[in-house]
C-alpha positions in Angstrom: 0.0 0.0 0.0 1.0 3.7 -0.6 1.0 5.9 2.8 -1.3 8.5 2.7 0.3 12.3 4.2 -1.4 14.5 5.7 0.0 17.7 7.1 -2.1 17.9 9.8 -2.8 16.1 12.9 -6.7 16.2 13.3 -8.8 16.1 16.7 -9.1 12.6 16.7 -5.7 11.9 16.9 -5.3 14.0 19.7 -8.0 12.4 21.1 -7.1 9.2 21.1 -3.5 9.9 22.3 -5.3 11.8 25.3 -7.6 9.4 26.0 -4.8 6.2 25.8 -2.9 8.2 28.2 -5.4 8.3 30.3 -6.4 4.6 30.5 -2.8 3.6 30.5 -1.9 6.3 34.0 -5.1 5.2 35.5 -4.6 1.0 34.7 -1.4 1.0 36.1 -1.2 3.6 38.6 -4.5 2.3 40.4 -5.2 -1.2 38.9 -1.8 -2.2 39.3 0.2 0.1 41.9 -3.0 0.7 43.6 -1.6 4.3 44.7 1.2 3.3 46.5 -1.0 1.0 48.6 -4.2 3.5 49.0 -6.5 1.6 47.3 -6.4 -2.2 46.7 -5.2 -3.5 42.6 -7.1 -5.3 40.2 -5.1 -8.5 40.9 -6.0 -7.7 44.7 -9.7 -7.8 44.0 -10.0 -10.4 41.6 -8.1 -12.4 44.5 -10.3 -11.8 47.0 -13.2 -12.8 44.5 -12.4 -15.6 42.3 -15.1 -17.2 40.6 -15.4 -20.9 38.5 -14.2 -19.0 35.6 -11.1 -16.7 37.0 -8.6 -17.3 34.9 -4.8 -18.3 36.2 -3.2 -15.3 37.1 -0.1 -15.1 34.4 -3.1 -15.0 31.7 -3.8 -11.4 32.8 -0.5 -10.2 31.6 -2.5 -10.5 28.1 -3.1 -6.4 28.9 0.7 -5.5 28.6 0.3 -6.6 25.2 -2.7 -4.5 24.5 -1.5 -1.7 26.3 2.1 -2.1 24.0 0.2 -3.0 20.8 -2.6 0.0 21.7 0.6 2.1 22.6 2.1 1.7 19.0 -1.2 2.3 17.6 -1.5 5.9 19.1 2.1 6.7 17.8 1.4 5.7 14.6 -1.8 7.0 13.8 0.1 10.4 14.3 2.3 9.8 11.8 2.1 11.4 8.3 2.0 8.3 6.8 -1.0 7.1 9.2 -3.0 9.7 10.2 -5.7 10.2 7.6 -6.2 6.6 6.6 -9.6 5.8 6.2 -8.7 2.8 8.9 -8.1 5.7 11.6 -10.3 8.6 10.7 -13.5 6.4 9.8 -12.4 3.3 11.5 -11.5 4.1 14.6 -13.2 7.2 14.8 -14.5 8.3 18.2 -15.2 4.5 19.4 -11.6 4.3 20.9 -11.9 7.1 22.7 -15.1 5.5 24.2 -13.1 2.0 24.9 -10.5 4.3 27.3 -13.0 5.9 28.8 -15.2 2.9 29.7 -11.8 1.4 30.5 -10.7 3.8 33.1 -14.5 3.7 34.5 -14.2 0.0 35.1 -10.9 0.4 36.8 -12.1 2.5 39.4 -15.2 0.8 40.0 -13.8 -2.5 40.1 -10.8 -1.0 43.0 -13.7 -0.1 44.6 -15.9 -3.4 44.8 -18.7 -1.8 42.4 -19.2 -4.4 40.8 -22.5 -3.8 39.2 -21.1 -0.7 38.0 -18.2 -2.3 36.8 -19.5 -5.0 35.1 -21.3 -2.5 33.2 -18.3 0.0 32.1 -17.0 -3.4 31.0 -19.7 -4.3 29.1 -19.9 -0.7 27.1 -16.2 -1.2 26.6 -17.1 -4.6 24.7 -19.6 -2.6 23.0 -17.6 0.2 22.0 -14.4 -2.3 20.6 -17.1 -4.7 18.7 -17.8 -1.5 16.7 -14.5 -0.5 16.2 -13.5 -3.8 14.7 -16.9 -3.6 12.6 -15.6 0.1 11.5 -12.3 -0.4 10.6 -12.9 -3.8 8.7 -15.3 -2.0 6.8 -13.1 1.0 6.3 -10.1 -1.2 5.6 -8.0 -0.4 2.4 -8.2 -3.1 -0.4 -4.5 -3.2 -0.5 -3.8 -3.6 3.2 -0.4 -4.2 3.9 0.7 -6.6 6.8 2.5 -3.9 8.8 -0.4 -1.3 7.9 -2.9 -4.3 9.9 -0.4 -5.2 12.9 -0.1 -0.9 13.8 -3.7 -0.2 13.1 -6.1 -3.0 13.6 -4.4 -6.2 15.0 -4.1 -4.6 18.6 -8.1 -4.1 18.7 -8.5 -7.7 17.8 -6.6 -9.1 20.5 -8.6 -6.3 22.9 -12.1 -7.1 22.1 -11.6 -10.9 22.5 -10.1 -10.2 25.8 -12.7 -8.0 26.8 -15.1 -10.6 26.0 -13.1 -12.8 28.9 -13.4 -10.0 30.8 -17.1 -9.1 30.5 -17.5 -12.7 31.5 -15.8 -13.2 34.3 -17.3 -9.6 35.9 -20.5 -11.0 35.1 -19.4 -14.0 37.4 -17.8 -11.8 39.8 -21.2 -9.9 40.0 -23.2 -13.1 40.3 -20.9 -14.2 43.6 -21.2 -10.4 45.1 -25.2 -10.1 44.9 -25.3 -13.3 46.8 -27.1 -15.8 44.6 -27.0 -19.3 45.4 -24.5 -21.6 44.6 -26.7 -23.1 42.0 -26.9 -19.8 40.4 -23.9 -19.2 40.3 -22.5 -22.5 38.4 -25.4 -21.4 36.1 -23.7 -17.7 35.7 -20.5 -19.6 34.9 -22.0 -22.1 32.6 -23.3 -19.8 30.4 -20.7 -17.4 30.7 -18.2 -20.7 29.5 -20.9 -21.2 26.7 -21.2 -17.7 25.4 -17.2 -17.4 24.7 -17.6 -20.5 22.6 -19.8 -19.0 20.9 -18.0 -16.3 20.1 -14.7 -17.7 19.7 -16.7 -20.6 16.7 -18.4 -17.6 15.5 -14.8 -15.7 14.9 -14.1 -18.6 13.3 -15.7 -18.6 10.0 -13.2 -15.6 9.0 -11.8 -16.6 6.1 -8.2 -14.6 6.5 -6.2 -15.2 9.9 -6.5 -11.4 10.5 -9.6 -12.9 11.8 -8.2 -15.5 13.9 -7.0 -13.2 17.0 -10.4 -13.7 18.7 -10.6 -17.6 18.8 -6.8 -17.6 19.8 -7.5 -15.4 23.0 -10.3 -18.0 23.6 -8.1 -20.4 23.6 -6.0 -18.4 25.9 -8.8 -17.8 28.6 -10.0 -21.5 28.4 -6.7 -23.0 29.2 -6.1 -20.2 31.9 -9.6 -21.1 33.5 -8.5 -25.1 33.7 -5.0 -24.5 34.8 -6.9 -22.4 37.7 -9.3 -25.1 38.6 -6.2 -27.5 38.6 -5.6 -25.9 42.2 -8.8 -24.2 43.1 -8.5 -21.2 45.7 -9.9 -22.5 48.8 -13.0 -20.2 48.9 -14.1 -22.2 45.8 -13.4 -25.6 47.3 -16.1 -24.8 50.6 -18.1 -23.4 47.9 -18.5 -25.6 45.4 -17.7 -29.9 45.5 -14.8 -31.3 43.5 -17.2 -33.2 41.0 -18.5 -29.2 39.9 -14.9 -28.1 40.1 -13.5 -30.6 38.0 -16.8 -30.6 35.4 -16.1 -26.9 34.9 -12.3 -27.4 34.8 -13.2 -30.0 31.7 -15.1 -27.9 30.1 -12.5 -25.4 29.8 -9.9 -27.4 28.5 -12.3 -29.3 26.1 -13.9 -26.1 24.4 -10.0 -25.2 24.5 -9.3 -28.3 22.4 -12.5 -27.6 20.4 -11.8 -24.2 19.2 -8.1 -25.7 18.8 -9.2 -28.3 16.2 -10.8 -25.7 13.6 -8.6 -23.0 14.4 -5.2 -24.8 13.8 -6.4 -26.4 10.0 -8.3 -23.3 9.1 -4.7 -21.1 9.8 -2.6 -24.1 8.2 -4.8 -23.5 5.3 -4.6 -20.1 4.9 -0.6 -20.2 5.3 -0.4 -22.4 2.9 -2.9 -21.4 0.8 -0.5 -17.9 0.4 2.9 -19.2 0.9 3.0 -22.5 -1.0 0.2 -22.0 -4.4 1.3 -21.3 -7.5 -0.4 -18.8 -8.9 -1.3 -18.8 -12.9 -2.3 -15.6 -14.5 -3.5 -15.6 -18.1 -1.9 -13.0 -20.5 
């Protein structure tokens, strides 16, 4: 593709470094340093309330990467070369401004046990991310180039599947917190398990890996939710028996293994389909 200059940077560019910058001080200054010790971290809370489908800690380190990717992003898209693409302007528009700022709503809330709250800023994050993706594929360039998709739309990919992990596991968070039964709750994380398979099969019918980041992060979260399970926190284990523990713990690994068997074909396919064909154009 040819970079597109433009000698100005426009509002939404300086939006969306604003708005990063915001999400990014706020994420780790009070999700993860917790203000020096005044309020309690994200990992802190998520500790303290660990559901059937909390992921293994080490899978959260998922948001350096989108916080690195996102970072490269907002440099870029304030480059000459970047700025005015139609991928930026029309496909990102406003609706990554809106992710930051439900992002840095959810951070507070969740420090501060709102969970209701929280689950909601979560959920208008998801919102906000699904049309981002929607936007930009639509405003995509014909000629897309590989490094043009990595800076521009590949970090939102691996955002809004992780987000949908996320929204998930909030929803069980908020399911624990309002005090419904147990019974209720293995029904909260059944679904919850049900409705990333969902999405993780539906991401599946993309028929370019660009659309394979989704399914991948599903794969991620499932096999983070079984390794968890493997030694359940000991809340869980007076909560719940070892026969629901283990059931749930299966299920994770086996819609790990499902998603698994279509992605890794499907990608084989499509590498070989571009690396290894030969090509024949008439004259």
């Amino acid at each position: 593709y040819v970079p597109q200059s433009s000698s100005r940077i426009g509002i939404r560019n300086l939006l969306n470094l604003a708005a990063f910058g915001a999400s990014l001080f706020i994420h780790y200054g009070i999700g993860v340093w917790g203000l020096n010790g005044i309020l309690p971290t994200i990992r802190e809370v998520t500790a303290s309330h660990r559901t059937l489908i909390t992921p293994v800690d080490w899978t959260h380190w998922i948001w350096a990467v989108i916080y690195a990717l996102e970072g490269m992003f907002v440099i870029a898209q304030l480059l000459p070369s970047h700025r005015a693409r139609p991928v930026v302007l029309q496909g990102a528009g406003y609706f990554f401004v809106y992710s930051c700022l439900a992002q840095i709503a959810w951070t507070m809330f969740y420090s501060f046990c709102m969970f209701l709250v929280a689950f909601i800023m979560m959920a208008t994050n998801l919102v906000a991310l699904c049309f981002l993706i929607i936007s930009q594929f639509v405003a995509r360039s014909r000629d897309e180039g590989r490094m043009e998709y990595l800076l521009l739309r590949f970090p939102f990919s691996l955002h809004v599947g992780w987000v949908f992990v996320e929204t998930a596991v909030n929803f069980s968070i908020l399911s624990m917190h309002s005090g419904w039964s147990d019974g209720e709750q293995l029904c909260a994380a059944i679904v919850s398990l049900g409705s990333l398979l969902l999405v993780g099969s539906l991401f599946l019918g993309a028929q370019t890996a660009k659309g394979l980041v989704v399914p991948a992060v599903m794969i991620w979260a499932f096999v983070g939710i079984g390794i968890a399970l493997k030694n359940p926190d000991d809340s869980l284990r007076n909560q719940f028996d070892d026969v629901i523990i283990v059931g749930v713990r299966r299920a994770a690994l086996s819609f790990s293994v499902m998603i698994s068997a279509v992605l890794a074909p499907r990608l084989a396919y499509i590498v070989f389909d571009k690396w290894f064909t030969i090509r024949i154009t008439e004259l």
